[in-house]
C-alpha positions in Angstrom: 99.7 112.3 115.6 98.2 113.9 118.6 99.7 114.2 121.9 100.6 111.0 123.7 99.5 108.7 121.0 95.9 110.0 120.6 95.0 111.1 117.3 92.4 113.9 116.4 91.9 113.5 112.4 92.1 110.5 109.7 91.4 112.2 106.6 89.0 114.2 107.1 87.2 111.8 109.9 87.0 113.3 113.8 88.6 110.4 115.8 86.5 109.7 119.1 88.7 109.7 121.9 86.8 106.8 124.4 89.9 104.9 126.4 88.9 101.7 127.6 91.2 101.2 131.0 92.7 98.3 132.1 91.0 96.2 134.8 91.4 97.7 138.2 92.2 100.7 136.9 96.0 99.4 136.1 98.6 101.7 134.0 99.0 101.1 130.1 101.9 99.1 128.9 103.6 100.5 126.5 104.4 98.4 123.6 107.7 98.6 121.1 106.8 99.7 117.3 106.5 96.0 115.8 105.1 97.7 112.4 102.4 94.9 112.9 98.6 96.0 112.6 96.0 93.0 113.9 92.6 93.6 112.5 89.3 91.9 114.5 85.9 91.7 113.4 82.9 93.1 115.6 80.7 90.7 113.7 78.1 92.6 113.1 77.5 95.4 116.1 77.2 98.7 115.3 80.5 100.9 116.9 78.6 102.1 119.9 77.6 98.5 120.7 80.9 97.4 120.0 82.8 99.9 122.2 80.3 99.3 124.9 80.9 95.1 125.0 84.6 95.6 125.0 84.4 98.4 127.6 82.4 95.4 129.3 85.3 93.3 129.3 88.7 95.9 129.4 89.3 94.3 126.3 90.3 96.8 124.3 91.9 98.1 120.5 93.7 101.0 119.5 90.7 101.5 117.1 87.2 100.5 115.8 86.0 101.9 112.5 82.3 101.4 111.9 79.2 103.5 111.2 81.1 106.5 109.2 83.4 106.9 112.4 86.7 106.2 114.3 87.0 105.5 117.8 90.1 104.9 119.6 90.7 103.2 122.2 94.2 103.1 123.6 97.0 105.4 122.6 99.5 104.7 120.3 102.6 103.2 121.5 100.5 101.9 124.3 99.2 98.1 124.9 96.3 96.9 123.0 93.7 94.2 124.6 91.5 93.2 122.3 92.7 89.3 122.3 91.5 88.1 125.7 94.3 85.9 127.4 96.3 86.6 124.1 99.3 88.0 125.7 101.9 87.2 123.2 99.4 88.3 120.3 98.8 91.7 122.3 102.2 92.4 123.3 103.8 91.9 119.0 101.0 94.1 117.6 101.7 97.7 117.4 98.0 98.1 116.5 94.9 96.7 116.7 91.4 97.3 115.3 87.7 96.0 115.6 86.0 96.7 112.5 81.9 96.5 112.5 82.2 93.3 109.9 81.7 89.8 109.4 84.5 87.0 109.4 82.5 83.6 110.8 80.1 83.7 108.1 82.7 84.6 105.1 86.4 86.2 105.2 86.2 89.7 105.7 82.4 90.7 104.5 82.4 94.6 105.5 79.2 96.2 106.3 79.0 99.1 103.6 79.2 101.9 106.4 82.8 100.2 107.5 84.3 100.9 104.2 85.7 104.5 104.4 86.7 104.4 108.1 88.7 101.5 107.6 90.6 102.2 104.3 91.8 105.9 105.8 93.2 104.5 109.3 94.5 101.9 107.3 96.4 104.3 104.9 96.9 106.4 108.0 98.6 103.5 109.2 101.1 103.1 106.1 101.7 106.9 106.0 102.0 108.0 109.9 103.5 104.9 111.2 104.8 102.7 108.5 103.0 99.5 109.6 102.9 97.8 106.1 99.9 96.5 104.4 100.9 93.3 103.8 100.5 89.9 106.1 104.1 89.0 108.3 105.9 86.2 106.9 104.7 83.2 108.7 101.1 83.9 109.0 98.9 81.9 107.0 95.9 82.8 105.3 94.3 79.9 106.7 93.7 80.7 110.1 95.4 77.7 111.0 97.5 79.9 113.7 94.7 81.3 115.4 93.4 78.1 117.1 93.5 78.6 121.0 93.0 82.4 121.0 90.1 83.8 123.0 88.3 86.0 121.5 86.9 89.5 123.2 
């Protein structure tokens, strides 16, 4: 891992250092390791669009994969956003990322360019940080606990 949470290189992919700030310029929070990871779906936008609309909104990840690449967002061990008015979601999740994919039309349709970026931060994830690839206990795989949630 970089300096300060920021990381240079995923296995053989250059990660794009763009912070997204908090609104009005606020500090970072930093956030405990949970060993929890919280995937999003851009559905659909490219990562440049995608990185601009949640720029827009200070609403932002750790990281979105997309288009061959990586950006991050926020440092790690800092606060991610990307659940608007999801403050308990946002402070349990040690990481979160918006993947250039679908979820509203089926569960987890990845656009082909989405595939490499996302499997290396994920395994980048299990080796670096130890967050393991499997749903918490208690979550279910129906969505059911995600009613109420605003999303970015």
């Amino acid at each position: 891992m970089a300096d300060k949470g920021w990381v240079n290189e995923i296995y053989g992919i250059t990660v794009e250092h763009r912070l997204i700030p908090r609104p009005g310029g606020k500090p970072l929070i930093p956030i405990a390791k949970t060993g929890i990871w919280n995937p999003h779906t851009t559905e659909g936008m490219g990562i440049d669009a995608a990185w601009a609309a949640l720029n827009a909104k200070h609403a932002a990840p750790h990281f979105i994969t997309g288009d061959n690449r990586i950006i991050q967002c926020r440092p790690i061990g800092m606060q991610g956003a990307a659940l608007l008015g999801g403050a308990a979601t946002n402070g349990r999740t040690e990481v979160q990322t918006e993947i250039c994919a679908f979820s509203k039309q089926t569960i987890w349709q990845l656009v082909p360019a989405s595939y490499d970026p996302t499997v290396k931060l994920m395994a980048y994830l299990k080796s670096e940080l130890h967050i393991p690839l499997i749903r918490p206990a208690g979550w279910p795989d129906d969505c059911a606990d995600m009613k109420g949630e605003i999303w970015a």
